[in-house]
C-alpha positions in Angstrom: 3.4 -25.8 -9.1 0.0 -24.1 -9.4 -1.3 -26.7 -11.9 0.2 -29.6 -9.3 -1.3 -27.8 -6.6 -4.9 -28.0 -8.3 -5.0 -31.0 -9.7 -3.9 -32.5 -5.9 -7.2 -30.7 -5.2 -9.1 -31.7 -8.0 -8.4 -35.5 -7.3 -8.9 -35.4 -3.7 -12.0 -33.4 -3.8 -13.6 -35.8 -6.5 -12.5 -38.5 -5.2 -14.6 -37.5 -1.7 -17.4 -36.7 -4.4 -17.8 -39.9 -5.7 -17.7 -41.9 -2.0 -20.8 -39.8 -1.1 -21.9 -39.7 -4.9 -26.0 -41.1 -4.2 -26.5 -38.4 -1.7 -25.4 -35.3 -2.9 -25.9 -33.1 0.3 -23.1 -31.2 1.0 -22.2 -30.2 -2.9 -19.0 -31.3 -3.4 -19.6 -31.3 -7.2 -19.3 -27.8 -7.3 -15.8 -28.6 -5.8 -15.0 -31.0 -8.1 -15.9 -28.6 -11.3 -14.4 -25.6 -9.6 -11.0 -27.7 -9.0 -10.8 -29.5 -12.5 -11.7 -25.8 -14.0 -8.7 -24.1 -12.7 -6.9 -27.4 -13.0 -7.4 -27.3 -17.0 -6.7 -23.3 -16.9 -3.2 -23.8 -15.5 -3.2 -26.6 -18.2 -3.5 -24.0 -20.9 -1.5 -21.8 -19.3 1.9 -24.4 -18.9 1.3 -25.6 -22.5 1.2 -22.0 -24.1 4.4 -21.2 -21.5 6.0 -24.3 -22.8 5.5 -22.6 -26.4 7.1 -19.8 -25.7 10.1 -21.0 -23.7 11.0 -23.9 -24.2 12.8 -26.7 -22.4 13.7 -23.7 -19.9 9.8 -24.4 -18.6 11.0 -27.6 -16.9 14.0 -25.7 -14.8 12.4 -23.2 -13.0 14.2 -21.0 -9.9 13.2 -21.9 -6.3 11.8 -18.8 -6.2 9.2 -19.2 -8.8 8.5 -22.6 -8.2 7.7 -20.9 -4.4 5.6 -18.1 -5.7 3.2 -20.6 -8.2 2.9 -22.7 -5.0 1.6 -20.0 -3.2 -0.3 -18.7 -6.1 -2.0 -22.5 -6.4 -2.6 -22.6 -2.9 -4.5 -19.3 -3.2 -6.6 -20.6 -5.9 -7.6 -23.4 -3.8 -8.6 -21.2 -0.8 -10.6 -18.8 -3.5 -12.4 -22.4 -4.2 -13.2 -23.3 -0.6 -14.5 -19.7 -0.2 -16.8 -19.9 -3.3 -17.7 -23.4 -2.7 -18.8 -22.2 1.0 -20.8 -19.2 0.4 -22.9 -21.5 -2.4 -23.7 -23.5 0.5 -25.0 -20.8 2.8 -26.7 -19.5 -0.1 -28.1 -22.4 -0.9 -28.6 -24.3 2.6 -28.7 -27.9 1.5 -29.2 -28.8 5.6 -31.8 -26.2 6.5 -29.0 -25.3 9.4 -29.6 -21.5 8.5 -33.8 -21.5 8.5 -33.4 -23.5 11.3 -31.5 -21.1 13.1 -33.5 -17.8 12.1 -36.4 -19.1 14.3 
């Protein structure tokens, strides 16, 4: 669930990144690559679990099909928090010098 969870973000994210692809304002690239990142980590991580269980990888219990949700729902919160402090670092808008005066 955690590598469904981020690639549902992945795609949705890029696909707003490449409607607003000439103006590149609010950064959604970093999205994208932050998204696809963790997308091809859980990747890794289902094919190395495959390895070492087996066809028991594809019957998981409620419960830990429950917990990876939450866990990829978490990662994709820790991505919109990254992805908006880069922006108020950054300040692609001037919204936060304008503000200051």
């Amino acid at each position: 669930m955690t590598l469904l969870t981020t690639v549902f973000a992945a795609v949705i994210s890029t696909v707003i990144w490449y409607k607003n692809a000439p103006k590149n304002e609010m950064k959604v690239g970093i999205l994208v690559l932050i998204y696809w990142g963790a997308s091809l980590m859980w990747l890794v991580d289902a094919v190395f679990e495959y390895i070492e269980i087996g066809t028991d990888y594809f019957r998981p219990a409620p419960s830990d099909m429950l917990n990876d949700f939450y866990l990829g729902l978490s990662a994709v919160a820790l991505g919109l928090v990254i992805w908006v402090i880069i922006l108020l670092i950054k300040d692609p808008k001037g919204v936060l010098k304008r503000g200051a005066r």
